[in-house]
C-alpha positions as CSV (number, residue, x, y, z in Angstrom):
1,X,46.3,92.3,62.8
2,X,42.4,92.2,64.1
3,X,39.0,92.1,62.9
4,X,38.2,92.5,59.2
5,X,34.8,92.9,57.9
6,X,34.1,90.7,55.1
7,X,30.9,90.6,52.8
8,X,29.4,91.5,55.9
9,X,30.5,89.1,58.7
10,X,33.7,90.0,61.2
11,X,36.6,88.2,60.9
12,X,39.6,88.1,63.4
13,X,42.6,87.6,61.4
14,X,46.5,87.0,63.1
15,X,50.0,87.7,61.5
16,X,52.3,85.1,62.2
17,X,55.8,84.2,60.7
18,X,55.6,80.5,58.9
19,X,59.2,79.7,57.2
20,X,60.0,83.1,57.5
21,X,57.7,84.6,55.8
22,X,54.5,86.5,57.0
23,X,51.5,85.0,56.6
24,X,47.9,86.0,57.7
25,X,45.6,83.3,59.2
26,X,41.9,83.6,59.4
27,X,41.4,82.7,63.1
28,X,37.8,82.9,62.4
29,X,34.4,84.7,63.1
30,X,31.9,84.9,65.2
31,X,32.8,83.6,68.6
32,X,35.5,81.7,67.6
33,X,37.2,85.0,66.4
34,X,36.6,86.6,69.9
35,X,38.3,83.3,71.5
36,X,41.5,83.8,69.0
37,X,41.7,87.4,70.2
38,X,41.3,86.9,73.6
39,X,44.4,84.2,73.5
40,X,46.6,86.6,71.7
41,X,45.3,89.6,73.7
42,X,46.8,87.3,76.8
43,X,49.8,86.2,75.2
44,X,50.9,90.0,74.7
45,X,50.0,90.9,77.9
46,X,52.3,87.7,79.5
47,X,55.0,89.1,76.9
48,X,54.6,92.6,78.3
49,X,54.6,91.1,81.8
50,X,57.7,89.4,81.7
51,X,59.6,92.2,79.5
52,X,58.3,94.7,82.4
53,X,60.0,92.0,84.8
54,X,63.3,91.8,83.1
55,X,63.7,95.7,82.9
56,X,63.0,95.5,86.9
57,X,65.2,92.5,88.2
58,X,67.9,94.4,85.6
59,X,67.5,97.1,87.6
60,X,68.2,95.3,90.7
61,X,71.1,93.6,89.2
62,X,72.5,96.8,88.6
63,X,71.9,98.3,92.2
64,X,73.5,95.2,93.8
65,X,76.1,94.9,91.8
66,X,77.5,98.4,93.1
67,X,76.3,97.9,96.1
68,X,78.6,94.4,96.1
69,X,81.2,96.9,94.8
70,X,81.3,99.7,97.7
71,X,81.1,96.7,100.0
72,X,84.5,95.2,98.3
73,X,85.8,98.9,98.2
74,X,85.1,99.4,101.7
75,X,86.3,95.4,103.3
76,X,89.4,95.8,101.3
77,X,89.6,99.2,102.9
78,X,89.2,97.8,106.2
79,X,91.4,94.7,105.8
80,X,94.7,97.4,105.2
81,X,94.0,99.8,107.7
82,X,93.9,96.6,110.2
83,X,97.0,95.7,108.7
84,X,96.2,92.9,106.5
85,X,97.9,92.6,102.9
86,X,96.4,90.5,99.9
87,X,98.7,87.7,98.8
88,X,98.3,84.7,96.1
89,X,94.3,85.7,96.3
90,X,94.4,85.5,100.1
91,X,94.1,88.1,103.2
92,X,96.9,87.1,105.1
93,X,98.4,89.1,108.3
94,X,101.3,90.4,108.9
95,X,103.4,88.0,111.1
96,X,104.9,89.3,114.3
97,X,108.4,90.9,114.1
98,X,108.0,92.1,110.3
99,X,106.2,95.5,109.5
100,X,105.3,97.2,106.6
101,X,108.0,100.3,107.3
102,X,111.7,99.9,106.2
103,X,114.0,98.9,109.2
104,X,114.8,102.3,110.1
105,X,111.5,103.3,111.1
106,X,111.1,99.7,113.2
107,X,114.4,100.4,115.3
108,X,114.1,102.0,118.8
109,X,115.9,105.5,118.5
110,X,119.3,106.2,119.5
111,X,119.8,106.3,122.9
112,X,116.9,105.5,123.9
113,X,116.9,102.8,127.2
114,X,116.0,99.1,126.5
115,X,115.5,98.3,129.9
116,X,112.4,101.0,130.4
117,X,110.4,98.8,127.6
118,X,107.9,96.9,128.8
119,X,109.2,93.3,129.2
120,X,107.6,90.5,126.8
121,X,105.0,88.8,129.0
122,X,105.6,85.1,130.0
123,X,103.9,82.5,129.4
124,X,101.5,81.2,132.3
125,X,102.6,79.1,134.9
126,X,101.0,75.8,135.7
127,X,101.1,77.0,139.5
128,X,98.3,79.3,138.9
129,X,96.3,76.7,138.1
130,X,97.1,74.2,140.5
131,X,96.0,76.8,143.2
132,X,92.3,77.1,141.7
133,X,92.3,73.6,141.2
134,X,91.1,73.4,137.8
135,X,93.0,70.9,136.9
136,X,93.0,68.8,140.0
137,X,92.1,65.1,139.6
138,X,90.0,64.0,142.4
């Protein structure tokens, strides 16, 4: 509200709601009316503070939240083109000998020579190893 003037002395008077209802209180004159002013001054200013605050880490919120979108846009971009597929809320590869294509498209066209294709490779050999002597007791 402020400062009233009243039969000649100033008077710092504050609206407040008691029960509801708004009431003025006579925070008093003189230096004690400065004090009351300065603390509401403050508590507006605090207010004002932490409204300005809100509005900012809003705005933040906002910015990462699409920025936590393109990232989900682009990892689930990824994840496919690397040939991963989304199952029962989990990445999951595709297992070997299965393919995303219908079984036409998987099968080696008509003709062609099996024996040309590169032959599976085998698994290592415990003769290799012997030969280093990795795995040599002493």
């Amino acid at each position: 509200m402020g400062w009233r003037t009243i039969g000649g002395e100033k008077y710092y008077y504050h609206t407040q709601r008691i029960g509801g209802v708004r009431v003025q209180v006579c925070c008093g004159a003189g230096e004690a009316g400065e004090r009351a002013a300065q603390a509401v001054a403050q508590r507006v200013a605090a207010r004002r503070r932490a409204a300005q605050m809100t509005a900012e880490l809003r705005a933040l919120d906002t910015r990462l939240e699409r920025g936590r979108t393109d990232f989900g846009v682009a990892l689930r971009a990824a994840a496919l083109a690397a040939g991963m597929r989304y199952r029962n809320g989990v990445w999951r590869t595709q297992r070997s000998g299965t393919s995303a294509q219908p079984d036409d498209a998987a099968a080696p066209p008509a003709g062609a020579d099996l024996h040309d294709a590169a032959a599976p490779m085998a698994p290592p050999s415990d003769a290799g190893v012997a030969a280093t002597g990795a795995l040599s007791n002493p």
